[in-house]
mmCIF file of the N, C-alpha and C atoms, coordinates in Angstrom:
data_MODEL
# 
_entry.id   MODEL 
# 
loop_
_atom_site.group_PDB 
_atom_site.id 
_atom_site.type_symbol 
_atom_site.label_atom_id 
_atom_site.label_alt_id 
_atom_site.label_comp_id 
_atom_site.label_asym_id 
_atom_site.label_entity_id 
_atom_site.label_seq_id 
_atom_site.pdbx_PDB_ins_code 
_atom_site.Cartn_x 
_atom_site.Cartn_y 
_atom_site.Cartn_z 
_atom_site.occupancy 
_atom_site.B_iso_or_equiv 
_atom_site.pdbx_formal_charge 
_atom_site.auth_seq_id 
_atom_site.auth_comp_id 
_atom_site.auth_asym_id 
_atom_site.auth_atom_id 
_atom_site.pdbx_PDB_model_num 
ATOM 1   N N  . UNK A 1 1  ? -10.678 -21.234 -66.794 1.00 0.00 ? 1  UNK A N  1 
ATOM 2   C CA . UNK A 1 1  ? -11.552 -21.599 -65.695 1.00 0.00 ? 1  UNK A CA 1 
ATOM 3   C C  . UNK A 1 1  ? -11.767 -20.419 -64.751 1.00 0.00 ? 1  UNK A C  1 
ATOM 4   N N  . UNK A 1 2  ? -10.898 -19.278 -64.810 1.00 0.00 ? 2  UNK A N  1 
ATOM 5   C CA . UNK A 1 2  ? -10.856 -18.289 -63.501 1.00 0.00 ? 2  UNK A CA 1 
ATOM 6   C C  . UNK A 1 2  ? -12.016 -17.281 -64.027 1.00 0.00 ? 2  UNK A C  1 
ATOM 7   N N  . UNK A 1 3  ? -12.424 -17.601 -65.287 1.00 0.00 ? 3  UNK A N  1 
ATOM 8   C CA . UNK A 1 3  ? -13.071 -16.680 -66.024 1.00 0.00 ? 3  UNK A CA 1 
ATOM 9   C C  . UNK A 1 3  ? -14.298 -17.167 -65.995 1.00 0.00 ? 3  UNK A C  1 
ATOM 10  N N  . UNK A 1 4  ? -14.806 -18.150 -65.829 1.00 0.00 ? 4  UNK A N  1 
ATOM 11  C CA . UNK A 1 4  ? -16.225 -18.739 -65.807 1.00 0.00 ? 4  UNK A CA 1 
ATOM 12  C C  . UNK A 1 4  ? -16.648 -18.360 -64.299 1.00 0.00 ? 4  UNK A C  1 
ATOM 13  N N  . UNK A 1 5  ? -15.684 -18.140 -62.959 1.00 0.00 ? 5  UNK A N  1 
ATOM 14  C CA . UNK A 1 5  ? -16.204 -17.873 -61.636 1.00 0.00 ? 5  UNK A CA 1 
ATOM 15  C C  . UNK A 1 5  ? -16.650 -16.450 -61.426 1.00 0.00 ? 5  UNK A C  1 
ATOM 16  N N  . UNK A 1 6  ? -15.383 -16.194 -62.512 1.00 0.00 ? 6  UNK A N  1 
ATOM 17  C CA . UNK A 1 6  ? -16.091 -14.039 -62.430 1.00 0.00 ? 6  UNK A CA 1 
ATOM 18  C C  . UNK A 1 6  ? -17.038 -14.269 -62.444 1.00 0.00 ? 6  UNK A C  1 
ATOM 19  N N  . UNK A 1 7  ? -17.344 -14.212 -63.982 1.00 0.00 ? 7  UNK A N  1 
ATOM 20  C CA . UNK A 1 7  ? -18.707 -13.926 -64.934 1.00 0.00 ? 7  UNK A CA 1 
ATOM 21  C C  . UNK A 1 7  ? -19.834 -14.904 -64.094 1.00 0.00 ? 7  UNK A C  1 
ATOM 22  N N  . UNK A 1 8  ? -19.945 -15.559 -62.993 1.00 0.00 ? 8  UNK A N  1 
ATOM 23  C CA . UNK A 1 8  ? -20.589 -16.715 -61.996 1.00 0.00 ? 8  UNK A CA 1 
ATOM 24  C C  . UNK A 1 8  ? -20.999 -15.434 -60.988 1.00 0.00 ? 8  UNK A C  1 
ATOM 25  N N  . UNK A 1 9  ? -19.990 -15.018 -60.532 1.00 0.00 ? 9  UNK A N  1 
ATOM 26  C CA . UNK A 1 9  ? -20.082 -13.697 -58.989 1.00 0.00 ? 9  UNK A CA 1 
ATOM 27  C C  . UNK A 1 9  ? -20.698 -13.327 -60.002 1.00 0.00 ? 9  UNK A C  1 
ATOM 28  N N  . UNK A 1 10 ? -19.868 -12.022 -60.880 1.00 0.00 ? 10 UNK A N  1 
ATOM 29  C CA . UNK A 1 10 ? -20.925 -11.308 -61.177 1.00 0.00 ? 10 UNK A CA 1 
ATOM 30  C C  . UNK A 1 10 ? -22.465 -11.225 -61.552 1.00 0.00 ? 10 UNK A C  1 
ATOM 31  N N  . UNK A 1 11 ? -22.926 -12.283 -61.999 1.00 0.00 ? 11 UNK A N  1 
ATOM 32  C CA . UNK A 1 11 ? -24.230 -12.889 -62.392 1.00 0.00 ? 11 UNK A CA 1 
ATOM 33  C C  . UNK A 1 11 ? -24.871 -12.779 -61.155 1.00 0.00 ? 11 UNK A C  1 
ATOM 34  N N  . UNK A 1 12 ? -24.479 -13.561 -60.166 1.00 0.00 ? 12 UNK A N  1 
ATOM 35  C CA . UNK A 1 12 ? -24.800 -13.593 -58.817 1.00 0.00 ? 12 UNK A CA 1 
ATOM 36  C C  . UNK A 1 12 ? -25.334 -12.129 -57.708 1.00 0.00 ? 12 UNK A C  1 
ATOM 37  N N  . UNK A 1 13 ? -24.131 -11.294 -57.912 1.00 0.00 ? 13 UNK A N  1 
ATOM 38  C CA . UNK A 1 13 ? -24.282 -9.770  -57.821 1.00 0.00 ? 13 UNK A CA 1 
ATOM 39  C C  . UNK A 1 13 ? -25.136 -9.033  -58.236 1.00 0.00 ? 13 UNK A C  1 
ATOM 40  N N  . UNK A 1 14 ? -25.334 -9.175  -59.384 1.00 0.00 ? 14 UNK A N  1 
ATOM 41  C CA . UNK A 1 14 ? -26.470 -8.572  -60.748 1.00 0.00 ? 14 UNK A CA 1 
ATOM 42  C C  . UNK A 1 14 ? -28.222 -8.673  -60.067 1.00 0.00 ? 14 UNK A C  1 
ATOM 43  N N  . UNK A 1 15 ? -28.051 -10.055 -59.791 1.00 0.00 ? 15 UNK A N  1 
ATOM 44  C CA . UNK A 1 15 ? -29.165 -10.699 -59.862 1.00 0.00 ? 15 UNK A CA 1 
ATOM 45  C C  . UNK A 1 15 ? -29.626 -10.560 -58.099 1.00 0.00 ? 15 UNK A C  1 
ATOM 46  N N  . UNK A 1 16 ? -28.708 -10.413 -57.375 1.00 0.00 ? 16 UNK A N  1 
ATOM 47  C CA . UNK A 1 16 ? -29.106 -9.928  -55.427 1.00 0.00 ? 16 UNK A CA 1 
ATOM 48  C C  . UNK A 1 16 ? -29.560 -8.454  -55.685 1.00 0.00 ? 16 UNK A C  1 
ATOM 49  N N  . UNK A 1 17 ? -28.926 -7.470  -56.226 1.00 0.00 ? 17 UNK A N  1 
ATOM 50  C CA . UNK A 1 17 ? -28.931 -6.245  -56.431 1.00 0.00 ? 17 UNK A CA 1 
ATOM 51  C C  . UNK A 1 17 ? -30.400 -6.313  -56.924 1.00 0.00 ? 17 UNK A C  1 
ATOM 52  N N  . UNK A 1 18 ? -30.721 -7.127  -58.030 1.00 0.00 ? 18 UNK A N  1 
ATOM 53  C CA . UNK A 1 18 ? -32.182 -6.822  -58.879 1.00 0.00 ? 18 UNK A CA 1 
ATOM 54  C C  . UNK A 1 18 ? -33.204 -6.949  -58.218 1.00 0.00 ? 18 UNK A C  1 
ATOM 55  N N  . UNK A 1 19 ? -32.777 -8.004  -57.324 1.00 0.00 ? 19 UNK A N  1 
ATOM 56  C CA . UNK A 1 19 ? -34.052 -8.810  -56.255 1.00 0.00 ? 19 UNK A CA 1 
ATOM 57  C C  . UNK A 1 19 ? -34.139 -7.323  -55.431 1.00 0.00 ? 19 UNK A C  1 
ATOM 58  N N  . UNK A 1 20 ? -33.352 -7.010  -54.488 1.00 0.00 ? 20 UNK A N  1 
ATOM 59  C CA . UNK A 1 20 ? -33.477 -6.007  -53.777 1.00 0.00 ? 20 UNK A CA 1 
ATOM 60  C C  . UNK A 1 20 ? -34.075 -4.558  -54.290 1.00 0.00 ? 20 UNK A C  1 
ATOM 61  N N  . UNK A 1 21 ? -33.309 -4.153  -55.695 1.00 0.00 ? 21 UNK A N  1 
ATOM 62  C CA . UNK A 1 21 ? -34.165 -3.108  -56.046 1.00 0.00 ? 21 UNK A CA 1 
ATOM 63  C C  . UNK A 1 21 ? -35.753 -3.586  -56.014 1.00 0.00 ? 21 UNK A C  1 
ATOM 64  N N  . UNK A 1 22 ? -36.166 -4.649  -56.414 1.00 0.00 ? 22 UNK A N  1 
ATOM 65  C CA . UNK A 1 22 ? -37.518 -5.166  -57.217 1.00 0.00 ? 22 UNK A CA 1 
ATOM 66  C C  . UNK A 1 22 ? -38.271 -5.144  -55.992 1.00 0.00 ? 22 UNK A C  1 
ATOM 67  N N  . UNK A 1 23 ? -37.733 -5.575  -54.937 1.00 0.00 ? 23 UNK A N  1 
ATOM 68  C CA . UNK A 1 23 ? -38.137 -5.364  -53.359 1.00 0.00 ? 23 UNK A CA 1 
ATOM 69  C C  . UNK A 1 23 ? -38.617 -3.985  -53.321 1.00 0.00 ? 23 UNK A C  1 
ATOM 70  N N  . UNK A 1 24 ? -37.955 -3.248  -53.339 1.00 0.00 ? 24 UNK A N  1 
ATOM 71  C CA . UNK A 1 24 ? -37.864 -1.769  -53.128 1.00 0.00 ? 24 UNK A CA 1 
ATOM 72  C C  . UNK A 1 24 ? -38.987 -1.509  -54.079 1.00 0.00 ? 24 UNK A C  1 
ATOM 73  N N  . UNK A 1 25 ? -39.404 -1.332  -55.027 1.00 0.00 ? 25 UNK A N  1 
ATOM 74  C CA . UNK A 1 25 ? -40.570 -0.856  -55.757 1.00 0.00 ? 25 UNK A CA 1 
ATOM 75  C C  . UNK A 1 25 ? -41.435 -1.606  -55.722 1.00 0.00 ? 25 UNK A C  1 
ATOM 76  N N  . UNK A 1 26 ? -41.013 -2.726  -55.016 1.00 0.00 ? 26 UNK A N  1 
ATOM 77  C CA . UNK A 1 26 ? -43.215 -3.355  -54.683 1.00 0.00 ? 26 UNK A CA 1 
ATOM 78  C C  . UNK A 1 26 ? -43.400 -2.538  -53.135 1.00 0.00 ? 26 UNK A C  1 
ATOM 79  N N  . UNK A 1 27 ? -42.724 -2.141  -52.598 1.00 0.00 ? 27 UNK A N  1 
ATOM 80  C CA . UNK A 1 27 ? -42.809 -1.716  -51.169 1.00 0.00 ? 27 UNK A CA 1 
ATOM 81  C C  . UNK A 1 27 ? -43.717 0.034   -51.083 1.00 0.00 ? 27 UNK A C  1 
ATOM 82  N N  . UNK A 1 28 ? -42.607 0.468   -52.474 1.00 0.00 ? 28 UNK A N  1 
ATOM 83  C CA . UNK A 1 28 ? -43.017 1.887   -52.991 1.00 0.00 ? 28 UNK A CA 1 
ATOM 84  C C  . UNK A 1 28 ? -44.165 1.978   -54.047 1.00 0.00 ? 28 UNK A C  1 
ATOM 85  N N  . UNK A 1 29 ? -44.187 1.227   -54.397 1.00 0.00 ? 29 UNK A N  1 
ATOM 86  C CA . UNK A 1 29 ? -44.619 1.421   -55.988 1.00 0.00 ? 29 UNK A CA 1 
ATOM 87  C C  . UNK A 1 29 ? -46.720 0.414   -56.151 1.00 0.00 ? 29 UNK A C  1 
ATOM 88  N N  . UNK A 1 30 ? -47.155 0.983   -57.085 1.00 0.00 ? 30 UNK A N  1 
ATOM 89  C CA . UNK A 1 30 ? -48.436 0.446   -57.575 1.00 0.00 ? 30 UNK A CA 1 
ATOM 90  C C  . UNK A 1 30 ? -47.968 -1.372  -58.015 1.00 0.00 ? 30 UNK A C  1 
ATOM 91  N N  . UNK A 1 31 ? -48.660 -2.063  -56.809 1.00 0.00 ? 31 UNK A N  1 
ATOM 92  C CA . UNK A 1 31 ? -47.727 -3.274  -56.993 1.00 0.00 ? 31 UNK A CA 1 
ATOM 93  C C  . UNK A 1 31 ? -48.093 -4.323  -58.559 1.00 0.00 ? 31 UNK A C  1 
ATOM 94  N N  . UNK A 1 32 ? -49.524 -4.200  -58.863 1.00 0.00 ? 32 UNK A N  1 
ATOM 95  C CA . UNK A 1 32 ? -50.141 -4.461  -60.252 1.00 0.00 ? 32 UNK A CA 1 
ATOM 96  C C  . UNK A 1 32 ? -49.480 -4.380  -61.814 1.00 0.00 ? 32 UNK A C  1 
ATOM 97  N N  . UNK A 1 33 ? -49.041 -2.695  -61.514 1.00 0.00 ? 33 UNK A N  1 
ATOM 98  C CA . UNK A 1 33 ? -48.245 -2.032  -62.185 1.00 0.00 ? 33 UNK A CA 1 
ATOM 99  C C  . UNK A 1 33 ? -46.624 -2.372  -62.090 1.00 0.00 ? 33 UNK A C  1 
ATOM 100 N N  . UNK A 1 34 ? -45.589 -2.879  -61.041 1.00 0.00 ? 34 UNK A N  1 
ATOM 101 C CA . UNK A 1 34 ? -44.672 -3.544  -61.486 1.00 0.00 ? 34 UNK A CA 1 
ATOM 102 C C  . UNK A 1 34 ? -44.938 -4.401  -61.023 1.00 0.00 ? 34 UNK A C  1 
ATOM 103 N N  . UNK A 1 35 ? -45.509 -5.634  -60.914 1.00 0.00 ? 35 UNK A N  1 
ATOM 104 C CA . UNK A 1 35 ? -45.683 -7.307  -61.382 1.00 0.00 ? 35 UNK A CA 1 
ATOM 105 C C  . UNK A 1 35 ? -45.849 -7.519  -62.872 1.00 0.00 ? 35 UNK A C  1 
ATOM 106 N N  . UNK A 1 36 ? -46.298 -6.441  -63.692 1.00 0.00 ? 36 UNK A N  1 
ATOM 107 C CA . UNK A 1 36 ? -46.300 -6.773  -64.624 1.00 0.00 ? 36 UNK A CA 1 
ATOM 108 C C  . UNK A 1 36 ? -44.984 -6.806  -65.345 1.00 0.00 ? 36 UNK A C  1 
ATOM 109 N N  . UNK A 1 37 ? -43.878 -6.032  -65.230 1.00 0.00 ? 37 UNK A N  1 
ATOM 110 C CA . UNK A 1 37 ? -42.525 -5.775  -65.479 1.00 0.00 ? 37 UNK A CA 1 
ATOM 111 C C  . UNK A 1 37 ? -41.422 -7.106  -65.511 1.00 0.00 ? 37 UNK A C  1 
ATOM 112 N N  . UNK A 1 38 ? -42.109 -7.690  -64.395 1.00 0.00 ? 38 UNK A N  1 
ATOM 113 C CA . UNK A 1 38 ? -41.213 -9.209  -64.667 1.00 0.00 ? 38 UNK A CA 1 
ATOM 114 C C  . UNK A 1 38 ? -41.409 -9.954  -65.401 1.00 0.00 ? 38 UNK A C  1 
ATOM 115 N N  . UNK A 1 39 ? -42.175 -9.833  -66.426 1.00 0.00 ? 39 UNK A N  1 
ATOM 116 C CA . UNK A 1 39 ? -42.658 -10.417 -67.623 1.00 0.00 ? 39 UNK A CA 1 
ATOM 117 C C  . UNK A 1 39 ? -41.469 -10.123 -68.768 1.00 0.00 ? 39 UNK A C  1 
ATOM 118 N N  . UNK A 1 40 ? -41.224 -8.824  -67.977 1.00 0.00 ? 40 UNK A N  1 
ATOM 119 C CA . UNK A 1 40 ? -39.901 -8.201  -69.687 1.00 0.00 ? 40 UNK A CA 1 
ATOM 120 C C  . UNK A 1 40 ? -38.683 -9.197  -69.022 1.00 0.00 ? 40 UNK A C  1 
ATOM 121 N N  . UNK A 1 41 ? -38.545 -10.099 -68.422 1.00 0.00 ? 41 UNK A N  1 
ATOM 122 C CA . UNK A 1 41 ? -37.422 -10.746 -68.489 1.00 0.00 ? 41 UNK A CA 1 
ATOM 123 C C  . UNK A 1 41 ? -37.369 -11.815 -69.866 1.00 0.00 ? 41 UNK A C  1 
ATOM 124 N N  . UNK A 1 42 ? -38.266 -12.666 -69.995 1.00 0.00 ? 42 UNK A N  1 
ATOM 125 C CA . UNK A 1 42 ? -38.490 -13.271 -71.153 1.00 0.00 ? 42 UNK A CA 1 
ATOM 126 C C  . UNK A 1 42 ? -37.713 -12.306 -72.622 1.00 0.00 ? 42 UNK A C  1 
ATOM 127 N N  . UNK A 1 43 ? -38.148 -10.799 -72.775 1.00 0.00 ? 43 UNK A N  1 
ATOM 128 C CA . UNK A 1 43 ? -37.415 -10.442 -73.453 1.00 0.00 ? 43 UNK A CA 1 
ATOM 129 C C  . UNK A 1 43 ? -35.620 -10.724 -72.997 1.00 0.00 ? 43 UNK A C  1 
ATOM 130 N N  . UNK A 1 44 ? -35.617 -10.313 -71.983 1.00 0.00 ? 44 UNK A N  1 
ATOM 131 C CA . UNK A 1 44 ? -33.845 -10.531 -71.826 1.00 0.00 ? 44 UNK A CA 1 
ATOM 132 C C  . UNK A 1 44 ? -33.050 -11.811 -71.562 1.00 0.00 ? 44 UNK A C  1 
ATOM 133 N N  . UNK A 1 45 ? -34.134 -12.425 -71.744 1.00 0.00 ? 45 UNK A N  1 
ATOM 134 C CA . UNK A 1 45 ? -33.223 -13.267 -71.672 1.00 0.00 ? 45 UNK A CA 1 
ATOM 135 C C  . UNK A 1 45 ? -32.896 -14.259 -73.311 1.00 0.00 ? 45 UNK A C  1 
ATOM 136 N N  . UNK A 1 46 ? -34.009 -13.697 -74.166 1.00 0.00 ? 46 UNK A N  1 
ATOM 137 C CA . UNK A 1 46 ? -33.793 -13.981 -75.353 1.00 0.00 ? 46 UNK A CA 1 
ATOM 138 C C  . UNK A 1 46 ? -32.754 -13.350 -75.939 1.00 0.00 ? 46 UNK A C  1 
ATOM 139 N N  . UNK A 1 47 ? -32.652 -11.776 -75.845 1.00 0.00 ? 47 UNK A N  1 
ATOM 140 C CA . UNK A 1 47 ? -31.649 -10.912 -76.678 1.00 0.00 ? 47 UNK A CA 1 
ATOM 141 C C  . UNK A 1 47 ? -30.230 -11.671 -75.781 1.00 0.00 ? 47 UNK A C  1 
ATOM 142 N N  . UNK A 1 48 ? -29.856 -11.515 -74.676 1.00 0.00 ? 48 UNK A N  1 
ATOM 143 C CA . UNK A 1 48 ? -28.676 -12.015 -74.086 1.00 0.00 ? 48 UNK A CA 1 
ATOM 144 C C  . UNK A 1 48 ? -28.108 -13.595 -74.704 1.00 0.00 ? 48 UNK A C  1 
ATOM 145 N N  . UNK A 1 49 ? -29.134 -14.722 -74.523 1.00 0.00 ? 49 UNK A N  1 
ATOM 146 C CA . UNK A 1 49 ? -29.334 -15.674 -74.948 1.00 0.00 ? 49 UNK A CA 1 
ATOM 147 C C  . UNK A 1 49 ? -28.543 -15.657 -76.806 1.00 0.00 ? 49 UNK A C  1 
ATOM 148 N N  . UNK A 1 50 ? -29.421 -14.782 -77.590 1.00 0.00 ? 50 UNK A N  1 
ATOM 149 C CA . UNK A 1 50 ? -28.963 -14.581 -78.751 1.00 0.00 ? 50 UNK A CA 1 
ATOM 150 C C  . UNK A 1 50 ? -27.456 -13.861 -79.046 1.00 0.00 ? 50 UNK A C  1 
ATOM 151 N N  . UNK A 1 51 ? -27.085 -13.055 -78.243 1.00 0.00 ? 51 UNK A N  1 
ATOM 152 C CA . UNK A 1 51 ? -25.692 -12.559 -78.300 1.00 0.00 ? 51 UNK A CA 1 
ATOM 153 C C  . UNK A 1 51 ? -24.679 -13.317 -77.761 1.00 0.00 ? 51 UNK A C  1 
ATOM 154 N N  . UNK A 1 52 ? -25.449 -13.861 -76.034 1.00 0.00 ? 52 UNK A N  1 
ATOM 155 C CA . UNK A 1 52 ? -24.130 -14.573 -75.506 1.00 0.00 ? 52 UNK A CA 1 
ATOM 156 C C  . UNK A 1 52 ? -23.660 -15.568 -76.099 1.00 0.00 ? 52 UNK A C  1 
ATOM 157 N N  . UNK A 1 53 ? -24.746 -16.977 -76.400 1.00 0.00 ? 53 UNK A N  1 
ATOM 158 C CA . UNK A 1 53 ? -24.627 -18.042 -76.732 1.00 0.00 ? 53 UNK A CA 1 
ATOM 159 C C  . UNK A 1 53 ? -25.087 -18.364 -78.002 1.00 0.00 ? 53 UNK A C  1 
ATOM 160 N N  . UNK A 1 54 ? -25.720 -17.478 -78.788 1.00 0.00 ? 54 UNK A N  1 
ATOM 161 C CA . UNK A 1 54 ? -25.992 -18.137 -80.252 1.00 0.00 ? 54 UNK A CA 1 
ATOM 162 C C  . UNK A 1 54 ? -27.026 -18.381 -80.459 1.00 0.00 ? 54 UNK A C  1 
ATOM 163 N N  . UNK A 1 55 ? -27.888 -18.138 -79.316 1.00 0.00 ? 55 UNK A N  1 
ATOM 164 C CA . UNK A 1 55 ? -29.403 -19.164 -79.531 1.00 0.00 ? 55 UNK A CA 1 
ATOM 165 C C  . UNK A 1 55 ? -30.283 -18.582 -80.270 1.00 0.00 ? 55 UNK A C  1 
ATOM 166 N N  . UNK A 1 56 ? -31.168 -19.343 -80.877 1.00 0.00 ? 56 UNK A N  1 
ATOM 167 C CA . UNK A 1 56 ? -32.006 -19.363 -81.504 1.00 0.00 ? 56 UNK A CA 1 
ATOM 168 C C  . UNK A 1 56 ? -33.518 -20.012 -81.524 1.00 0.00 ? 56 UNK A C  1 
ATOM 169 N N  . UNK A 1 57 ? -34.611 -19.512 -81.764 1.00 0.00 ? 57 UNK A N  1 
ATOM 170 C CA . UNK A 1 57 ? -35.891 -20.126 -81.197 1.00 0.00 ? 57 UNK A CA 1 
ATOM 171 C C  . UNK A 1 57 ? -37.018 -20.442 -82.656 1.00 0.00 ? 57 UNK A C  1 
ATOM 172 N N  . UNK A 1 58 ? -37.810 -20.976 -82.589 1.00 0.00 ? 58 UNK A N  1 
ATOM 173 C CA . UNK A 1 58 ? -38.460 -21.406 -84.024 1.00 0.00 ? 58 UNK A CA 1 
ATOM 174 C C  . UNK A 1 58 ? -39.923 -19.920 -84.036 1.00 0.00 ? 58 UNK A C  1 
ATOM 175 N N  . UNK A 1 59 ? -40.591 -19.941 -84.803 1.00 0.00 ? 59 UNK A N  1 
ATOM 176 C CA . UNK A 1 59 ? -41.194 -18.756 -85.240 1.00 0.00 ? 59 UNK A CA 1 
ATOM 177 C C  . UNK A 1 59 ? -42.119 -18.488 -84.383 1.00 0.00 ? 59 UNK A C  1 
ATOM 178 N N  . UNK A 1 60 ? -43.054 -20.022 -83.921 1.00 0.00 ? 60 UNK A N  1 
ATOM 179 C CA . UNK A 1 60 ? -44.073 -19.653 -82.648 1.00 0.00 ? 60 UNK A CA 1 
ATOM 180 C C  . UNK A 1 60 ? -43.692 -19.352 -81.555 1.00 0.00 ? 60 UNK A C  1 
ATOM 181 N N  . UNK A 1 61 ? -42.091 -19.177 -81.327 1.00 0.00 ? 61 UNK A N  1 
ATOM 182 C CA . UNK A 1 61 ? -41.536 -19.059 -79.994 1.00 0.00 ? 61 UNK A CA 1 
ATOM 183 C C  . UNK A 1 61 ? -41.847 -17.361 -80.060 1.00 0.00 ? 61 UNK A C  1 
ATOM 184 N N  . UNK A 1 62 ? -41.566 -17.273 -80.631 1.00 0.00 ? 62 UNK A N  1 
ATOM 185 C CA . UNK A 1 62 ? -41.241 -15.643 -81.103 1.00 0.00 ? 62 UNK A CA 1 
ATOM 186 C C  . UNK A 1 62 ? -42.723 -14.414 -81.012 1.00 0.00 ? 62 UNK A C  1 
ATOM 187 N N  . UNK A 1 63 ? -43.463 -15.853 -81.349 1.00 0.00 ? 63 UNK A N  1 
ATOM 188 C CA . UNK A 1 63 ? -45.049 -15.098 -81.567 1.00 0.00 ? 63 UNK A CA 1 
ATOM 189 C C  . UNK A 1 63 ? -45.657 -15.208 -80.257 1.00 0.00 ? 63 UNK A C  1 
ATOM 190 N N  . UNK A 1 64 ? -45.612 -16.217 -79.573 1.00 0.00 ? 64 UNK A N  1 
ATOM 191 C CA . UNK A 1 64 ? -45.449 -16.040 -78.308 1.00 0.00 ? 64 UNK A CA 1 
ATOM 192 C C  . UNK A 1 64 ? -45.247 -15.415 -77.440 1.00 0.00 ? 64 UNK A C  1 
ATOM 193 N N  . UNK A 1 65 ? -43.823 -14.890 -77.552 1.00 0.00 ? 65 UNK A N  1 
ATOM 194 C CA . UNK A 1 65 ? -42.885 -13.917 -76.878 1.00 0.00 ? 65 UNK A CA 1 
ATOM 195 C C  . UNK A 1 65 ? -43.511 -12.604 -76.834 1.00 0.00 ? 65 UNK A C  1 
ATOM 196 N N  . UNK A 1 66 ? -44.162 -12.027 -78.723 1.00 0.00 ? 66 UNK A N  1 
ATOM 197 C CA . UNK A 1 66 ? -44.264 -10.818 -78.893 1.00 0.00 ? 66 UNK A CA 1 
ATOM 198 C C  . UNK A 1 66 ? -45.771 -11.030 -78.411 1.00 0.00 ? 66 UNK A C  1 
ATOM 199 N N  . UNK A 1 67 ? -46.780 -11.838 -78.001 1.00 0.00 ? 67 UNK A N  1 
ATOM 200 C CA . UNK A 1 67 ? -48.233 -11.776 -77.578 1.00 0.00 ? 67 UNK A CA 1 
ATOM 201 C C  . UNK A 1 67 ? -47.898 -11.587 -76.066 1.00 0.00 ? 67 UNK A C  1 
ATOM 202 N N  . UNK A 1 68 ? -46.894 -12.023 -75.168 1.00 0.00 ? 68 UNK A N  1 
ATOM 203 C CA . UNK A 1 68 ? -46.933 -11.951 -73.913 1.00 0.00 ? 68 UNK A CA 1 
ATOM 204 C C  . UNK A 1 68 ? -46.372 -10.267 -73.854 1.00 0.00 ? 68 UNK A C  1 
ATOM 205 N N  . UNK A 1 69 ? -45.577 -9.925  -74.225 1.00 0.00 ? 69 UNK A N  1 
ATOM 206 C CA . UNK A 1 69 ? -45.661 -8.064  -74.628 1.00 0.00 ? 69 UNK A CA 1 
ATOM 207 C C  . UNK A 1 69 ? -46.834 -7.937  -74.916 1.00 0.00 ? 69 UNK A C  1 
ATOM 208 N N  . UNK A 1 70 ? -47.154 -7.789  -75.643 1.00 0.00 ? 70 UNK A N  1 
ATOM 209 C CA . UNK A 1 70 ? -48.430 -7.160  -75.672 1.00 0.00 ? 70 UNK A CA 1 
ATOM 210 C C  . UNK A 1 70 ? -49.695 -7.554  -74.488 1.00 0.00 ? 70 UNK A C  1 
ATOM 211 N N  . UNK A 1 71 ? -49.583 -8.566  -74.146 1.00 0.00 ? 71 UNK A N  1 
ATOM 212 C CA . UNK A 1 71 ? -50.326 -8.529  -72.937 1.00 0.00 ? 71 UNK A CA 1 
ATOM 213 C C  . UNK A 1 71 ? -49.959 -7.782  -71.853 1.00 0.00 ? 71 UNK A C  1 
ATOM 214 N N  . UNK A 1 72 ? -48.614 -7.747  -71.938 1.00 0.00 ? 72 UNK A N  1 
ATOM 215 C CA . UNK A 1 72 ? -48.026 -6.405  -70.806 1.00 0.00 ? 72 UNK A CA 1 
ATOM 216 C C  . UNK A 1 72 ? -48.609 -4.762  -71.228 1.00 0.00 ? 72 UNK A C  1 
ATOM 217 N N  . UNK A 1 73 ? -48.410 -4.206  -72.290 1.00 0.00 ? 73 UNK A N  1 
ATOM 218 C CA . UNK A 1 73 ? -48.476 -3.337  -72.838 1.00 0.00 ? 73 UNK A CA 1 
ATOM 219 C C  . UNK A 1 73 ? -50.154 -2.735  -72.835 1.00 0.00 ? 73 UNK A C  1 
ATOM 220 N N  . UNK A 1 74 ? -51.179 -4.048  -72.833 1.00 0.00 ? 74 UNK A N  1 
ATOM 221 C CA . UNK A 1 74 ? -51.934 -3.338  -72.830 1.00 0.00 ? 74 UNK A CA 1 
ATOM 222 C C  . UNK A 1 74 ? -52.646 -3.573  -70.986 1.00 0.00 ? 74 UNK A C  1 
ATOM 223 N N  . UNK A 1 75 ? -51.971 -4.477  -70.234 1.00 0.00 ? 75 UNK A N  1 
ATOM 224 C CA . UNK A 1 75 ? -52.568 -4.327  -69.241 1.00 0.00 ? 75 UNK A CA 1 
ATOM 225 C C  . UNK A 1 75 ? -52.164 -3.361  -68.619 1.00 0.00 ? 75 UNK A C  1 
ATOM 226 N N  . UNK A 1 76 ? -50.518 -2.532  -69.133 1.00 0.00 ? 76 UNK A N  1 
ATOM 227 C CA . UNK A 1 76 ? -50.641 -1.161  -68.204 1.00 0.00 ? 76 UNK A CA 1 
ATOM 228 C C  . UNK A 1 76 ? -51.714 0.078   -68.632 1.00 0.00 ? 76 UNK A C  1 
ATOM 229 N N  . UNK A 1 77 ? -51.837 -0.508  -70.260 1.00 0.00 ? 77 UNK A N  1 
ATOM 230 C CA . UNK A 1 77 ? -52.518 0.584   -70.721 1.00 0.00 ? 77 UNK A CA 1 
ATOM 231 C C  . UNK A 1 77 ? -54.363 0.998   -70.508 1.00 0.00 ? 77 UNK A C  1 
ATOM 232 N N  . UNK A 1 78 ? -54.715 -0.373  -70.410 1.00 0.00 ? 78 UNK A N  1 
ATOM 233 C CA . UNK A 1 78 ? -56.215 -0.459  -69.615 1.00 0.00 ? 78 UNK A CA 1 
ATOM 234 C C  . UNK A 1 78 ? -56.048 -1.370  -68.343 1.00 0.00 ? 78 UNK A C  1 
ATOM 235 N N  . UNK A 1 79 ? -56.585 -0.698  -67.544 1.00 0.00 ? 79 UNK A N  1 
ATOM 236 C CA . UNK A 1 79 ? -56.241 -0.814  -66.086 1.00 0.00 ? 79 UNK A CA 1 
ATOM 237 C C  . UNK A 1 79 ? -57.540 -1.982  -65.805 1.00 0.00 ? 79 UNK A C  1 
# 
């Protein structure tokens, strides 16, 4: 049980830290250009998902996944 509260903080930590950086580069940064970036969470949370817990998704999940990349990919690439 002492081990599920770490890995709880730390998650917690991870995720204040991210907000704040993510703060920090819409403040600095072409804001178009990272709004689109929070889109790559969907990737992470699949690969994590697949290592931490086992999971697994059916084929249109996947095709899905890889069309919303590519909608990232090309909206940085044509403006």
């Amino acid at each position: 049980m002492g081990w599920d509260w770490l890995i709880l903080l730390w998650i917690g930590f991870c995720t204040q830290n991210a907000r704040y950086i993510l703060t920090l580069a819409y403040q600095s940064g072409i804001v178009s250009r990272i709004s689109s970036f929070s889109y790559l969470s969907v990737g992470y949370a699949l690969i994590f998902g697949f290592l931490l817990f086992g999971e697994t998704f059916p084929i249109p999940a996947y095709l899905g996944m890889a069309l919303v990349f590519l909608g990232i990919l090309l909206k940085l690439r044509i403006k």
